[in-house]
C-alpha positions as CSV (number, residue, x, y, z in Angstrom):
1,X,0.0,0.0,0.0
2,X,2.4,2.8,0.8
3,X,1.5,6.2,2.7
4,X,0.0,8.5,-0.4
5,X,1.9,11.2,-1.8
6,X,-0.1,14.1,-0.5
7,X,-0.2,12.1,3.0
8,X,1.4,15.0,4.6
9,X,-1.3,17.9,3.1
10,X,-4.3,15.0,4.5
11,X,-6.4,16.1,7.6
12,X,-5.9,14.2,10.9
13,X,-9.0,12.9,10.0
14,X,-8.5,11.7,6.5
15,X,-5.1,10.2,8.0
16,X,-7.1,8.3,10.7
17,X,-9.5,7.0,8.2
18,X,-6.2,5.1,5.9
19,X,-4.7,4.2,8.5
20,X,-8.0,2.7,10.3
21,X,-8.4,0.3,7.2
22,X,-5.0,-0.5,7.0
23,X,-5.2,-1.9,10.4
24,X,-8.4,-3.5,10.0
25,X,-7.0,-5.5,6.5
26,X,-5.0,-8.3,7.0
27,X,-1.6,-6.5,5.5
28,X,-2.2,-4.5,8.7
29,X,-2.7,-7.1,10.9
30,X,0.5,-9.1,9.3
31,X,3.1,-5.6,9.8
32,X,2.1,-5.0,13.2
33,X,2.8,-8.6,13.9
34,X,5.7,-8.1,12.0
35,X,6.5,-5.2,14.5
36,X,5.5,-6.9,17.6
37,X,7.8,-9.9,16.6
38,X,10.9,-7.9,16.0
39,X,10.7,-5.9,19.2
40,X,10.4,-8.7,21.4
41,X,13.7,-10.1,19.9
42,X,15.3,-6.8,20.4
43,X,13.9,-6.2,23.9
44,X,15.2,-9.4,24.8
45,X,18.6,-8.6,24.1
46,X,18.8,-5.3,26.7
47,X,21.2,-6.5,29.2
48,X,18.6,-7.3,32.2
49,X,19.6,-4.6,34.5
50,X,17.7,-2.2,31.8
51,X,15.2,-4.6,30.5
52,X,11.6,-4.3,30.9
53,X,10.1,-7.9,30.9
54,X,6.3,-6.6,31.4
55,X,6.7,-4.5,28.4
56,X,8.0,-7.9,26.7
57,X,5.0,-10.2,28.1
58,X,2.6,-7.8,27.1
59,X,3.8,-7.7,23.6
60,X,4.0,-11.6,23.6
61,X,0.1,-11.4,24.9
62,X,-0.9,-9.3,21.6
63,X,1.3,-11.3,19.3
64,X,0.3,-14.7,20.1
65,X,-3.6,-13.8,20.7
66,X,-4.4,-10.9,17.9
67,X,-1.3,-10.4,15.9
68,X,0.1,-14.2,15.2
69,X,0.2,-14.1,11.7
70,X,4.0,-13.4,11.8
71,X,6.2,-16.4,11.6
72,X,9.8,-16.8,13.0
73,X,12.0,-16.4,9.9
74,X,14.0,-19.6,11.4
75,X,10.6,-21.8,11.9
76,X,9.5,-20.9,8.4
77,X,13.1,-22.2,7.0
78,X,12.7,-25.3,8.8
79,X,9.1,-25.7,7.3
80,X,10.4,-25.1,4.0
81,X,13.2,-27.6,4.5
82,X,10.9,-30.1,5.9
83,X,8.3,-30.0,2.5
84,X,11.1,-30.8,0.0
């Protein structure tokens, strides 16, 4: 889809309304779990002293009950592998 070119002269409202569909089709629903997947394996990563393990959990609450359509890269290799 892409953000249109005159996204920036749009009214907060028009911009609400694109954006509102793009969340509601299933492209949206596959980028934010897209999203949701990489942050968690970032946030992960923060040494532990800085780390903020309910922000994780709740992240891996929306992923794996509304946004699950996002598959490991590395499980999705293995399936690949596996159908050959």
């Amino acid at each position: 889809m892409g953000k249109p070119s005159n996204w920036d002269k749009l009214k907060k409202k028009e911009k609400q309304e694109i954006a509102g569909y793009l969340l509601e089709s299933m492209r949206g629903q596959y980028i934010i779990s897209q999203a949701l997947y990489y942050a968690i394996e970032t946030l992960k990563k923060v040494p532990k002293l800085h780390r903020e393990n309910s922000n994780i959990e709740d992240m891996e609450i929306l992923k794996e009950t509304f946004f699950w359509m996002f598959i490991d890269p590395k499980i999705r290799k293995k399936i690949k592998n596996k159908k050959k």
